[in-house]
N, C-alpha and C positions, 0 to 999 in steps of 0.2 A: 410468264405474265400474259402470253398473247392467249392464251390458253384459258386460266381465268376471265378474262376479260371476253372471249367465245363464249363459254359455259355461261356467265353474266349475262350477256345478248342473248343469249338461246333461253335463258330462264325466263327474263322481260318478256321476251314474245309469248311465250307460253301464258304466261302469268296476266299479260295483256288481250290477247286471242281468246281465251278460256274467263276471263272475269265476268262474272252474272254483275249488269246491273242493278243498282237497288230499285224493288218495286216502287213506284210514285204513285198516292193514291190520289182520285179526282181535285180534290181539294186543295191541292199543294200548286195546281196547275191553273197558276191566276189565269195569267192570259188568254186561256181560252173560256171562262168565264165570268170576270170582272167588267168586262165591255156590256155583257149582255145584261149586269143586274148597273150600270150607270144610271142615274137619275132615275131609279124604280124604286118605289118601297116594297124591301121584302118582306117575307115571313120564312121565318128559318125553322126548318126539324132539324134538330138536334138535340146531343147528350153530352156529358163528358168524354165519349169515344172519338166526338169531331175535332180532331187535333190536325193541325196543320207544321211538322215539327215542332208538337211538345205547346204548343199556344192553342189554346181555342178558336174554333175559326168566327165567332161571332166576334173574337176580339180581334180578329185579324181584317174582318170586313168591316169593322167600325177605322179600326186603323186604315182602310185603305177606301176610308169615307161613302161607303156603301151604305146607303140610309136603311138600317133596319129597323123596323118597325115594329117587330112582334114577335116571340119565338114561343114553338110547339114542342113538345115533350111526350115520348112513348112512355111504357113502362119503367120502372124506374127512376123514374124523371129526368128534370133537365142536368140534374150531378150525377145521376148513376146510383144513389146512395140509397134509396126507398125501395124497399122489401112491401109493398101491399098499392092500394089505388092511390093513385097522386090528385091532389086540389090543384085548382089556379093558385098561382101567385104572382110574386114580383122578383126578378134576378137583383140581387145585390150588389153585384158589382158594375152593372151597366145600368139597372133602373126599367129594364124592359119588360112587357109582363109576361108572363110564360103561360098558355093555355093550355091545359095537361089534356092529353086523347089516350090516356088511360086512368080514367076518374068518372066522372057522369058519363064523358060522352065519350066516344072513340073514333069521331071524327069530326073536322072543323065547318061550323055553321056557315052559314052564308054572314051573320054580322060579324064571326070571325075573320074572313077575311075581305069587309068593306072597303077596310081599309091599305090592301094588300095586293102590289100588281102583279108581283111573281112570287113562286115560292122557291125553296131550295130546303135539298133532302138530303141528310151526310149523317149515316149511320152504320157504326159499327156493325153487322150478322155473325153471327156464327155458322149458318147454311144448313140451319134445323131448322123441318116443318112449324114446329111447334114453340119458334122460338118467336117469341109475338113483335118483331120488327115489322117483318116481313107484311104481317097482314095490318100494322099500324101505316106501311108503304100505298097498304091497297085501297085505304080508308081515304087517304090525303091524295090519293090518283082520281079515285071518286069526285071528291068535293072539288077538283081541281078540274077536272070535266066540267061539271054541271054547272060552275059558277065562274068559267070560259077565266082558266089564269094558268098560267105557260108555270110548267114545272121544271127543273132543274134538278139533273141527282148526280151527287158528285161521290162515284164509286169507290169501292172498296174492296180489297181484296177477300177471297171468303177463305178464312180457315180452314174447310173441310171441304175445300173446293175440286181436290182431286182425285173423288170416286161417289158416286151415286150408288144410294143401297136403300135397302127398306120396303115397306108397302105402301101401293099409293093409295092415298084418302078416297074412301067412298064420301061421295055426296051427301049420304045419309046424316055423316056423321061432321058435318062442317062446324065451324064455330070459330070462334076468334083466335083458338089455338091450332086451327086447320081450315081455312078456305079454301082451297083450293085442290085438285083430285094430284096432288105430287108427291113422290115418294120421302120417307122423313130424310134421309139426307139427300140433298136435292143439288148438288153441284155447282149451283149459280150464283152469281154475284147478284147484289140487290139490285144494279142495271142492268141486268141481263133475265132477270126475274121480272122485271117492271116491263121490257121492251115486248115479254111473253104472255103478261097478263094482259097486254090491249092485242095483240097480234091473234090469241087465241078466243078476245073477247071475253075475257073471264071478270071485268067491270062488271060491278052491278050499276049499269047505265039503263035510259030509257029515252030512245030502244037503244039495243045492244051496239047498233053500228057506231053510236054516238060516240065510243070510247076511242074509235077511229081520229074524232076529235081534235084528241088532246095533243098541247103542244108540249110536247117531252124531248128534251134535252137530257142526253147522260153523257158526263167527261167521264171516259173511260178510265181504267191504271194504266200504269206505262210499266213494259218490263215485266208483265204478269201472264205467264200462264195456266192454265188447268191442271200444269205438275207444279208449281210453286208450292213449296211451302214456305205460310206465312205465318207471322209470330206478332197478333196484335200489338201496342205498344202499351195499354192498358187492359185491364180485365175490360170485358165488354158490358156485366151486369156483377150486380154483389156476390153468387153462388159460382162464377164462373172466374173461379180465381187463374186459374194456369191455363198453359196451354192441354196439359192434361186433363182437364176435366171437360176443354172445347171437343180433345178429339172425343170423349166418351159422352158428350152431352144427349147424343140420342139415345140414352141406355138409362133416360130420368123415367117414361111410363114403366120401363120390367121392375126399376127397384121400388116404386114406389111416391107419392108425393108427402107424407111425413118423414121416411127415411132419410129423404133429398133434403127436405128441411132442416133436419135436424146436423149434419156436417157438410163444412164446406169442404171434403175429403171426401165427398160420398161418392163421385166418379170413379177414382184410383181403387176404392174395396169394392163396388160393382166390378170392374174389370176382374178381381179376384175370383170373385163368385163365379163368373163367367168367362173363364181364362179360355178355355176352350174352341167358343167361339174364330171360327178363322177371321173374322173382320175386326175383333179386338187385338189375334195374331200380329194382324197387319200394322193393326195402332201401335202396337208393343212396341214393334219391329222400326216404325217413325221414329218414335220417340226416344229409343235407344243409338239407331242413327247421326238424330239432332243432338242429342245429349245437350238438352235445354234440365236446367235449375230453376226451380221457379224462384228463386230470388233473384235470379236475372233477369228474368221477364217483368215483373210487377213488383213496385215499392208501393 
């Protein structure tokens, strides 16, 4: 018995010493900013990705009487559900109107936020150049400079955050699906992206130092490193159903943009085509590891 009862204690330590915490992403982390949006009216960026254990976090900061006032919407829109450019609207279940910055405009006016004293930015990435958060992040840094209102981003961990690969963007070639001169997978979490885009100056401010600015806030995750691997809790966009097709998302310009449209399986037969590849190798190699189902990932 004394024996058992060793082996039991020697297991627990192990078992206690060696336990990974679970990542916490910025959002989940009232405390450290609930005090700061108190008696503010916000403006929220977000989509169906901003979950705070499985609730939305607009519904979480209405519950926690946080006067929101307006919510903003990337691609996709504010559900996640829309395949092409989004109109304004009105959310249904809260009543609030949602102004879309991927539709006419792709960034928020000065009357858009008149009426707005902070913002707050909680969005899903997948840590692809060319995945349009990122530069919907740069747009809403922009307008948050030039019309002097304190941003708030409440991070997230990035999928494909544990190896930088690819070519970096020439200038030449910018555009909404590439701003900036950074390699397509780009390592960073969207606060760590955001803190690099004023540091580097890479605002389109006037003048440039102005971007100096701005007052940025980013709640970091807790328990995340640059080896984690993480495993969204929902698809981040409608084409990016698994965690398989996050790790292969930067392999959408080789196959093509009708092929990519036409299945939502079109990552997993791209890796085919391209098995090869040592960086798909590696993805193989994760994902055999994880031995993730995608019906455990996403209902």
């Amino acid at each position: 018995m004394r024996i058992l009862i060793k082996i039991f204690l020697l297991l627990f330590f192990y078992s206690t010493a060696f336990a990974v915490a679970p990542i916490q992403p910025g959002a989940e982390q009232f405390d450290l900013y609930l005090p700061l949006l108190k008696n503010k009216r916000v403006g929220l960026f977000a989509n169906h990705s901003s979950l705070v254990h499985g609730v939305p976090l607009v519904d979480e900061l209405i519950k926690h009487h946080i006067h929101v006032v307006k919510l903003f919407a990337p691609e996709h829109g504010f559900r996640g559900d829309v395949d092409e450019k989004v109109n304004d609207s009105v959310d249904n279940k809260t009543g609030l109107p949602i102004i879309s910055l991927y539709g006419k405009k792709l960034a928020p006016t000065a009357d858009d936020l008149r009426d707005v004293d902070i913002l707050v930015f909680d969005i899903q990435d997948v840590g692809v150049r060319f995945y349009t958060y990122i530069s919907s992040l740069q747009k809403l840094m922009e307008a948050a400079v030039k019309n002097n209102k304190p941003l708030i981003i409440l991070d997230r961990p990035n999928p494909n955050g544990f190896y930088v690969d690819g070519p970096v963007l020439e200038r030449k070639y910018q555009s909404f699906t590439g701003m900036q001169p950074i390699p397509v997978v780009y390592g960073m979490t969207m606060g760590e992206y955001a803190r690099m885009l004023v540091g580097e100056q890479w605002l389109h401010t006037v003048p440039k130092e102005k971007a100096q600015q701005l007052k940025l806030t980013v709640i970091s995750c807790k328990n995340y490193t640059h080896k984690s691997l993480y495993v969204p809790p929902v698809k981040p966009s409608p084409n990016l159903p698994n965690i398989q097709s996050i790790y292969l998302y930067h392999l959408h310009p080789i196959q093509g943009e009708i092929e990519y449209r036409r299945h939502l399986n079109q990552h997993e037969r791209c890796y085919k085509e391209y098995r090869n590849w040592n960086l798909l190798l590696i993805h193989r190699k994760i994902l055999d590891n994880i031995k993730i189902k995608q019906r455990d990932i996403y209902i």
